[in-house]
C-alpha positions in Angstrom: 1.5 -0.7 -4.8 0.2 -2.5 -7.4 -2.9 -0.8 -9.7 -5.3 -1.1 -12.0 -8.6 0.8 -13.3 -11.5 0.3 -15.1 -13.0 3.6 -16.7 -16.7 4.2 -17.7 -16.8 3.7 -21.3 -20.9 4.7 -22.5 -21.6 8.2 -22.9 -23.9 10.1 -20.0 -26.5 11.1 -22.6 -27.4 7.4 -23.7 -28.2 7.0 -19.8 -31.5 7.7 -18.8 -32.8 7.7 -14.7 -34.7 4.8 -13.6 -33.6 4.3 -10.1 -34.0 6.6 -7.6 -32.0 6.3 -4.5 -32.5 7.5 -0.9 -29.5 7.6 1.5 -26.3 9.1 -0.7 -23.3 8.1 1.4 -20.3 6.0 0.8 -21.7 2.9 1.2 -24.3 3.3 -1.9 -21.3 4.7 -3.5 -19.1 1.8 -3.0 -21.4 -0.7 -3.5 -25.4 -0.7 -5.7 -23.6 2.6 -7.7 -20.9 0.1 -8.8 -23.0 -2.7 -9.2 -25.3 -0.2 -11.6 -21.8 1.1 -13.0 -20.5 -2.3 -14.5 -24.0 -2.8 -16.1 -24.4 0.6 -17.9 -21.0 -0.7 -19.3 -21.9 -3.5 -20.3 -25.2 -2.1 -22.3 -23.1 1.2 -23.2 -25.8 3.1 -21.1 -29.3 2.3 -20.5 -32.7 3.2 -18.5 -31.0 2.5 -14.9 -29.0 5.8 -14.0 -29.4 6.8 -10.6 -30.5 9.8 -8.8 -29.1 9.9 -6.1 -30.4 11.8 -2.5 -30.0 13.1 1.2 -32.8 14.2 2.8 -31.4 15.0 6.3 -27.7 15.9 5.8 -24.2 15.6 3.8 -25.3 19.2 1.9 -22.1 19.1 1.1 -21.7 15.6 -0.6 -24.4 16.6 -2.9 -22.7 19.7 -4.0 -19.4 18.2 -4.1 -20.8 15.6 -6.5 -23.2 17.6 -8.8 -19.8 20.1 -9.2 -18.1 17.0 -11.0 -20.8 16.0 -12.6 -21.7 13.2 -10.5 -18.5 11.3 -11.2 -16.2 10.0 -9.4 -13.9 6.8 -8.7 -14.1 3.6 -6.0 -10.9 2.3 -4.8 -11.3 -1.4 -4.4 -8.6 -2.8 -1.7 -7.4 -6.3 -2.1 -5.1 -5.4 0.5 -2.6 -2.7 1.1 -0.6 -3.4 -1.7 -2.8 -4.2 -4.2 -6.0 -1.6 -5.7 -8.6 -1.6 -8.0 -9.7 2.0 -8.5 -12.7 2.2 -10.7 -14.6 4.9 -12.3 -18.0 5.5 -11.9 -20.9 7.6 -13.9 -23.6 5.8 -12.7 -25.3 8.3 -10.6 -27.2 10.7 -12.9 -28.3 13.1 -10.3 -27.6 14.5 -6.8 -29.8 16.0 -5.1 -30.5 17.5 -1.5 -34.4 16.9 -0.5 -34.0 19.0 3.2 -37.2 21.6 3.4 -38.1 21.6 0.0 -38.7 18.1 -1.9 -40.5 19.0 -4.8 -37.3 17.9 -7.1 -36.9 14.8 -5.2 -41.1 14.2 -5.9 -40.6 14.7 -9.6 -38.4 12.2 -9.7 -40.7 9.6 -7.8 -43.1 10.6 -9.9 -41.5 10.1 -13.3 -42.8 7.2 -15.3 -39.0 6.3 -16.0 -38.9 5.3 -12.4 -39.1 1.9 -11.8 -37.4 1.4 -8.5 -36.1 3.1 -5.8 -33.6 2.3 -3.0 -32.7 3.0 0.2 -30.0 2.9 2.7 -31.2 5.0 5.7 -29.9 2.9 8.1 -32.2 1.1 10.7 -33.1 4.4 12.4 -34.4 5.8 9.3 -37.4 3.4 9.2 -38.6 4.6 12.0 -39.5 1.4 13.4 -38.7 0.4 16.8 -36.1 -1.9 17.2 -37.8 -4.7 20.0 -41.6 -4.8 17.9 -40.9 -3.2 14.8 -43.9 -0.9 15.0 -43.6 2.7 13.7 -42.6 4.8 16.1 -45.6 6.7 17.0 -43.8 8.8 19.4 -41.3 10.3 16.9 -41.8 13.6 16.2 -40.8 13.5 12.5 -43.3 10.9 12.7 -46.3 12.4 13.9 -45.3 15.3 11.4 -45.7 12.6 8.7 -49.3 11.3 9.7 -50.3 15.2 10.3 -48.8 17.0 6.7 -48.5 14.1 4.6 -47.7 16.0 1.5 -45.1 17.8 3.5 -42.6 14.4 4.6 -39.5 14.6 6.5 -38.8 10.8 7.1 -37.9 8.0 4.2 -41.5 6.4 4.4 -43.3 9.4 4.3 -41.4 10.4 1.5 -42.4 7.1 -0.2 -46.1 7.1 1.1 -46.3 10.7 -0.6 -45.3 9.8 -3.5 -47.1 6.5 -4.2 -50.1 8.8 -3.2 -49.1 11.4 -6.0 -48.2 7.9 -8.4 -51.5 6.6 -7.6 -53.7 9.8 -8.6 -51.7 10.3 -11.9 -52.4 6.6 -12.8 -49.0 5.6 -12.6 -48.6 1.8 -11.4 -45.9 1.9 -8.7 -42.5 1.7 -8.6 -40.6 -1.4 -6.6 -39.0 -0.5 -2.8 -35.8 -1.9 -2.3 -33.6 -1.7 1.2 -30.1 -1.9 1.2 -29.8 -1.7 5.1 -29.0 -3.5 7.3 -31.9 -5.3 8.5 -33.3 -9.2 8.7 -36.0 -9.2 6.6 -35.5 -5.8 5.1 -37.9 -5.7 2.6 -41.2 -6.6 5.1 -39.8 -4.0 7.6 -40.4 -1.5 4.9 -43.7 -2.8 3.8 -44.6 -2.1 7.6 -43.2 1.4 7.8 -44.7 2.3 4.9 -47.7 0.3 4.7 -48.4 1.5 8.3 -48.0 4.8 7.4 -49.8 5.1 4.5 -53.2 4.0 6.7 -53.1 7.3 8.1 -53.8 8.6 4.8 -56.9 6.1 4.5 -57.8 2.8 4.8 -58.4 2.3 1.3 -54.9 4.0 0.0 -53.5 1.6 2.9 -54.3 -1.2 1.7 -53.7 -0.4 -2.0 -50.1 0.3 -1.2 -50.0 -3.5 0.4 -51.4 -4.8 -2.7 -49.8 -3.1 -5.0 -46.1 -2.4 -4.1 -43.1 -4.8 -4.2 -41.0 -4.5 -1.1 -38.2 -7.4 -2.2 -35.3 -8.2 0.5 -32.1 -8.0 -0.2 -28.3 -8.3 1.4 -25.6 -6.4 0.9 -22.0 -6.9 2.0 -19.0 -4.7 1.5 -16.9 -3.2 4.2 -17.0 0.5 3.5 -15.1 2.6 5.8 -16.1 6.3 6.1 -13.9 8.7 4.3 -11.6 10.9 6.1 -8.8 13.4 5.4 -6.4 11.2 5.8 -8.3 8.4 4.0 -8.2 11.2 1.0 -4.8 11.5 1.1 -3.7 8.1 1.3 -5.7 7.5 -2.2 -3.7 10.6 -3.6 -0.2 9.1 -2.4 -0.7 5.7 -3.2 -3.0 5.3 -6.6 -2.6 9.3 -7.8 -6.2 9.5 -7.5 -6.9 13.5 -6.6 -11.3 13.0 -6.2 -12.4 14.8 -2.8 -15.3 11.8 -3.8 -13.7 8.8 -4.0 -14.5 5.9 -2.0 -12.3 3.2 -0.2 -13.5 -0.4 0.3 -12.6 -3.7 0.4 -12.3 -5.5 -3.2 -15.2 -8.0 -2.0 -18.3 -7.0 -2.5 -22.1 -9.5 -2.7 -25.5 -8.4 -3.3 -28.3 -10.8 -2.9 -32.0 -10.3 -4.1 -35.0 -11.0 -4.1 -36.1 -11.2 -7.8 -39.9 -9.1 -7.5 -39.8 -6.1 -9.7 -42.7 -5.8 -11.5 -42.2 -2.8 -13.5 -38.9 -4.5 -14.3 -35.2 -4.3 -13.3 -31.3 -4.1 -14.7 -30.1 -7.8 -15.5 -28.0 -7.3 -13.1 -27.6 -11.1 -12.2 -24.7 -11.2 -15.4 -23.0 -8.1 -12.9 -22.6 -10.6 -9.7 -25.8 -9.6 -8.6 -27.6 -12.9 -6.9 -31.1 -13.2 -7.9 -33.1 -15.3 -5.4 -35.9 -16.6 -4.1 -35.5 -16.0 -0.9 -33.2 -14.0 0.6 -34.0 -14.9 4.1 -30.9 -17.5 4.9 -27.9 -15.1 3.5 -29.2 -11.6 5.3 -29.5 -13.6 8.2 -26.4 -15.4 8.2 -24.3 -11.8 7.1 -26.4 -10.3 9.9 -25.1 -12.5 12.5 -21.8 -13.8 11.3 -20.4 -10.5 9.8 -22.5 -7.8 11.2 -22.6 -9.4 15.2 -19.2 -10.0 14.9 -18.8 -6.0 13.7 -20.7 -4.9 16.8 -18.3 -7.7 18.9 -15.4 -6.2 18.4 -16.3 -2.9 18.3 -17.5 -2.5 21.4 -14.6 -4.9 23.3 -11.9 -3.9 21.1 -12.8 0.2 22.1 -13.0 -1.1 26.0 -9.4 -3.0 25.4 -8.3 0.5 23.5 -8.0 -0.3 19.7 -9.3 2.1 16.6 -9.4 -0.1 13.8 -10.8 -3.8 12.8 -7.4 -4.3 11.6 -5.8 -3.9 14.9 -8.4 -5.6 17.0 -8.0 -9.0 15.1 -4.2 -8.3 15.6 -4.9 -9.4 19.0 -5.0 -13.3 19.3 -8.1 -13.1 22.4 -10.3 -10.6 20.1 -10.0 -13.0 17.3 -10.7 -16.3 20.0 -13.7 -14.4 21.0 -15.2 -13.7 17.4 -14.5 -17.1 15.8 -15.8 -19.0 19.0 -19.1 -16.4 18.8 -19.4 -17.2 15.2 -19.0 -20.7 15.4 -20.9 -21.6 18.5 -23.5 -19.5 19.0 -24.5 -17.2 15.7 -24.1 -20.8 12.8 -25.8 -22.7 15.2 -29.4 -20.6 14.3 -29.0 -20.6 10.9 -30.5 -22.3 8.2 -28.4 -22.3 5.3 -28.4 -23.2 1.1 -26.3 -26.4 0.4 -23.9 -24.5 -1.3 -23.0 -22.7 1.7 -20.1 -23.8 3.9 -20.2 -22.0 6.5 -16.3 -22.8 8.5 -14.9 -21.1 5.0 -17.3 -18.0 5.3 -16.2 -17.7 8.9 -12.9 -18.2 7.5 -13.1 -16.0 5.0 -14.3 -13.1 7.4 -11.5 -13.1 9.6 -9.5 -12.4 6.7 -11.4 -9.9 5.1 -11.3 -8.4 9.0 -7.6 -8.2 8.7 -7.3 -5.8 5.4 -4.8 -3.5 7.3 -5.9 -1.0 4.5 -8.7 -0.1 4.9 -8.6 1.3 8.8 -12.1 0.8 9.3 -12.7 2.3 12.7 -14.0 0.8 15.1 -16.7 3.7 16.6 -17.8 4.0 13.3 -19.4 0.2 13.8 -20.2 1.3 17.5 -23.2 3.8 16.2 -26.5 3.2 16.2 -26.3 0.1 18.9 -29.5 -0.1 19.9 -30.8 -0.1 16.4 -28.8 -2.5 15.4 -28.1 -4.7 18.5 -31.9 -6.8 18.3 -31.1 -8.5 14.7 -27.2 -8.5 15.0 -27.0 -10.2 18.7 -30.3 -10.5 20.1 -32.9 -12.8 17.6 -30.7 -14.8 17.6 -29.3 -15.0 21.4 -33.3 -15.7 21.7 -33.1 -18.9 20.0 -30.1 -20.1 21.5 -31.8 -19.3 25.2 -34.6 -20.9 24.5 -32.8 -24.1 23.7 -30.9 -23.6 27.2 -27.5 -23.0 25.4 -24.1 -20.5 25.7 -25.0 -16.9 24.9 -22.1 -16.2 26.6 -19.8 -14.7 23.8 -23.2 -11.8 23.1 -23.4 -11.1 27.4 -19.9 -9.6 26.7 -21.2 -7.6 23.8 -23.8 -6.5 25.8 -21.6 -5.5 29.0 -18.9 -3.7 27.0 -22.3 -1.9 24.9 -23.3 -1.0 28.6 -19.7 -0.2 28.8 -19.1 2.1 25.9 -22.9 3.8 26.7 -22.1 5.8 29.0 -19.4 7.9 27.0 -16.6 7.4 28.7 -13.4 4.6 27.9 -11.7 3.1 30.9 -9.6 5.8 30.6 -11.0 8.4 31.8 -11.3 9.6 28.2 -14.5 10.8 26.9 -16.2 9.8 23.6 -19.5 10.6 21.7 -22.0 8.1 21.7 -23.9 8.8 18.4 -27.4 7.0 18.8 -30.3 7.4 19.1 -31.3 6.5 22.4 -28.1 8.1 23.6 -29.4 10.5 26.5 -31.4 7.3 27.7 -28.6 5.3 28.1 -26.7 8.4 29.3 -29.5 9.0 32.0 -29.4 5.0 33.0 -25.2 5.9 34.1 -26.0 9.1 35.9 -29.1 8.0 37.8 -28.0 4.5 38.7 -24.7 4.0 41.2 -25.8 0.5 41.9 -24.1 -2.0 39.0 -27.2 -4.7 39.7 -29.7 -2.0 39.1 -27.7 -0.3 36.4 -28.0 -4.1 34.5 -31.3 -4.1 35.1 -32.4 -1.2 33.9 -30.6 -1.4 30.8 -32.2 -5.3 30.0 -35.4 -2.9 31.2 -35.2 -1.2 27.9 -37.8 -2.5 25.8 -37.2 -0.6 22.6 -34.2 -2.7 22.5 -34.7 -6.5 25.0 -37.2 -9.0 23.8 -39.0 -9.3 27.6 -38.4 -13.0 27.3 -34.8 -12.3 26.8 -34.4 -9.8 29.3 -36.1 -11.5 32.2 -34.1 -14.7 32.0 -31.9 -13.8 35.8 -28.8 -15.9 34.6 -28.2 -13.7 31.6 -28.4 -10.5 34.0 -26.3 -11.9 36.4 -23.7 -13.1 33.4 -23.7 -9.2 32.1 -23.4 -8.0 35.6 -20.6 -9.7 36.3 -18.5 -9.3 32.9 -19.5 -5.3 33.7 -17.9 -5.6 36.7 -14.8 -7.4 35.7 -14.2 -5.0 32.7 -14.7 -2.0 35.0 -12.1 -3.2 37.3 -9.8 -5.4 35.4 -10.4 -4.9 31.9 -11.7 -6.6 28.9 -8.2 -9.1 28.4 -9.4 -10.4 31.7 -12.8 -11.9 30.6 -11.0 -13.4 28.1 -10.8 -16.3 26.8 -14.2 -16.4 27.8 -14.5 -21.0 28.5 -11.5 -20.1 31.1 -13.4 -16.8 32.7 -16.4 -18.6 33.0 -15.0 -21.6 34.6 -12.7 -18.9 36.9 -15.7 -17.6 37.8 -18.1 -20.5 38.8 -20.9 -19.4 35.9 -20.1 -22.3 33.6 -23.0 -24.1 34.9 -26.0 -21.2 35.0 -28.8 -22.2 32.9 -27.0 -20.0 29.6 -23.8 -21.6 29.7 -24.3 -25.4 29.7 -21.0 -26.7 30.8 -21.6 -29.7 28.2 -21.6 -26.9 24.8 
């Protein structure tokens, strides 16, 4: 193995917190902590240290952290022989916001607070995933809109304390998502924005003239820790941290430069400071991210755990470059200096980094939150145009597939999202496979309507459900010869001329 490190070399007490940021889990860790890390070395501290919360859960993370003072190291894998393990200071302050969030309010309120972060995950905007409207029906929700001083979701949390910012005569700090999410900084102006009407018009409308919600894209593969990932880190870079971090060495951050209370210069730390963000979140969304959710969901129905092993398997690999070449780059609109064959390239690669063991039902949460922007925008486009979505009807079948909790196997298996008991309740009341489709293209928190009443696309999933349920994914694939097999080539979605 071969090694190096970086160590933090300012002192903690020339730091002072200017970030505060929601969501502590490995991916912040691993990725806008290190990003913040190699400028407070560069400046030998500064006004951007981090404070760092969970306001639903990982108690135990905070602890963990705050018992080490908030340090600990990143382990940057080029591949499983060669490491980067860096050390990292940058987060000030941990804290746990459950019940009480008065701590977490100071913080928001501090005039040292410029910006604040978040990586909640799509769920935790409370937006629903087909109109991107707050979800009106969610509990926590309705909590929100009836004890606003009293928050349990992320925008809450924020609404509050812009409210409490507003009435001290502070100007308001900048909002900026890490998630997962086209056009992630205007889907938190709407939670938030939408929110904060319920407080009154006037506040409302102050916090949509007022506050900077800038976009951004992040990419890193970040795998969750385990035991065994733990170990591994102590075996091969003597690295004995119960908070270390593994990830892959690459690592980008693009954003959208609109900070008006000002921001790190983090642009001379690889940071990419834009003017639109718009044509690389949509392109990582698709490319990396639909690709993610691809094999995820047909790799666990062909019986692999990792990325790794899935792309050891020559049809997997078929399916993902022929999705990413003829149906995701087709939609997007990218910068000159983009080529997209070597980024396609480039992620099949990445992919392959046997080190990091990145499982795949980890990527399977959260499907139908994800799903619309990783799959389905763009399927829309590519529909509309009467062209191949043939590569996302898989997805979709072996989603459908995976939903019901259950491999081909025999072997059960959590399905952790959050419409889980409806799509648990589609499998147990439905015996009929052309109703069961239907019904799940029914659900409109997840299928645009126009996408999900076009019958070619239902009759493609159909019969990829029914050929995985009998035969297996291997024998859908590769997909050209299935489809020709098959007499679909010609439907209106597969254009035997593509």
């Amino acid at each position: 193995m071969i090694k190096t490190i970086t160590r933090s070399i300012y002192a903690r007490e020339n730091v002072t917190t200017g970030i505060v940021h929601i969501g502590l889990g490995a991916f912040h860790r691993a990725h806008q902590a290190v990003y913040i890390e190699k400028n407070l070395n560069r400046h030998n501290g500064g006004d951007w240290g981090i404070c760092a919360v969970n306001i639903r859960s990982n108690h135990k993370l905070v602890d963990l952290l705050t018992s080490q003072d908030c340090q600990y190291h990143v382990a940057e894998y080029t591949d499983s022989q060669q490491a980067h393990l860096r050390e990292v200071s940058a987060i000030k302050e941990a804290l746990f916001a459950g019940e009480d969030k008065e701590a977490l309010f100071a913080r928001l309120i501090s005039s040292s607070t410029k910006i604040v972060t978040l990586t909640v995950t799509e769920k935790g905007y409370c937006l629903t995933p087909a109109d991107k409207k707050l979800r009106l029906d969610d509990s926590n929700v309705k909590h929100d809109i009836d004890n606003p001083s009293t928050p349990k979701t992320a925008p809450g949390i924020l609404v509050e304390a812009l409210y409490r910012r507003k009435a001290a005569g502070l100007a308001p700090f900048t909002i900026l998502s890490c998630d997962n999410m086209p056009n992630n900084g205007q889907l938190t102006r709407q939670a938030v924005c939408q929110l904060a009407s319920y407080r009154s018009k006037d506040f409302g409308q102050w916090v949509a003239d007022e506050v900077a919600f800038p976009c951004s894209m992040v990419d890193r593969i970040v795998p969750a820790m385990s035991d065994e990932s733990l170990t591994r880190l102590q075996t091969e870079l003597d690295c004995y941290d119960p908070n270390a971090v593994m990830c892959e060495a690459f690592s980008q951050w693009v954003v959208e430069d609109n900070f008006p209370l000002g921001r790190p210069d983090w642009e001379l730390d690889g940071v990419q400071m834009v003017k639109d963000v718009h044509p690389f979140e949509t392109m990582k969304l698709r490319l990396l991210n639909g690709s993610h959710s691809l094999l995820a969901y047909v790799g666990l129905a062909a019986n692999y755990k990792t990325v790794a092993q899935a792309v050891t398997d020559e049809k997997l690999v078929g399916l993902i470059r022929d999705y990413m070449k003829q149906e995701a780059a087709p939609t997007l609109s990218l910068p000159d200096e983009v080529n997209v064959e070597t980024y396609i390239e480039s992620l099949i690669s990445r992919f392959a980094n046997d080190s990091l063991q990145h499982q795949l039902a980890q990527i399977a949460t959260d499907g139908s939150q994800k799903i619309p922007q990783r799959w389905l925008n763009g399927s829309q486009e590519r529909l509309d145009q009467g062209k191949s979505v043939s590569a996302v009807a898989l997805g979709l079948a072996a989603w459908l597939l995976y939903s019901c909790g259950e491999n081909l196997q025999g072997q059960a298996h959590s399905v952790d999202d959050p419409m889980a008991a409806t799509l648990k309740d589609l499998h147990d009341q439905t015996t009929d496979t052309h109703q069961l489709v239907r019904r799940f293209l029914d659900l409109t928190d997840v299928f645009p309507s126009q996408l999900a009443n076009t019958p070619e696309l239902a009759e493609l999933i159909h019969h990829i459900y029914q050929t995985l349920l009998s035969k297996g994914p291997q024998d859908c694939l590769p997909l050209d010869r299935f489809l020709v097999d098959t007499n679909l080539v010609n439907t209106k979605v597969l254009p035997s001329g593509e």
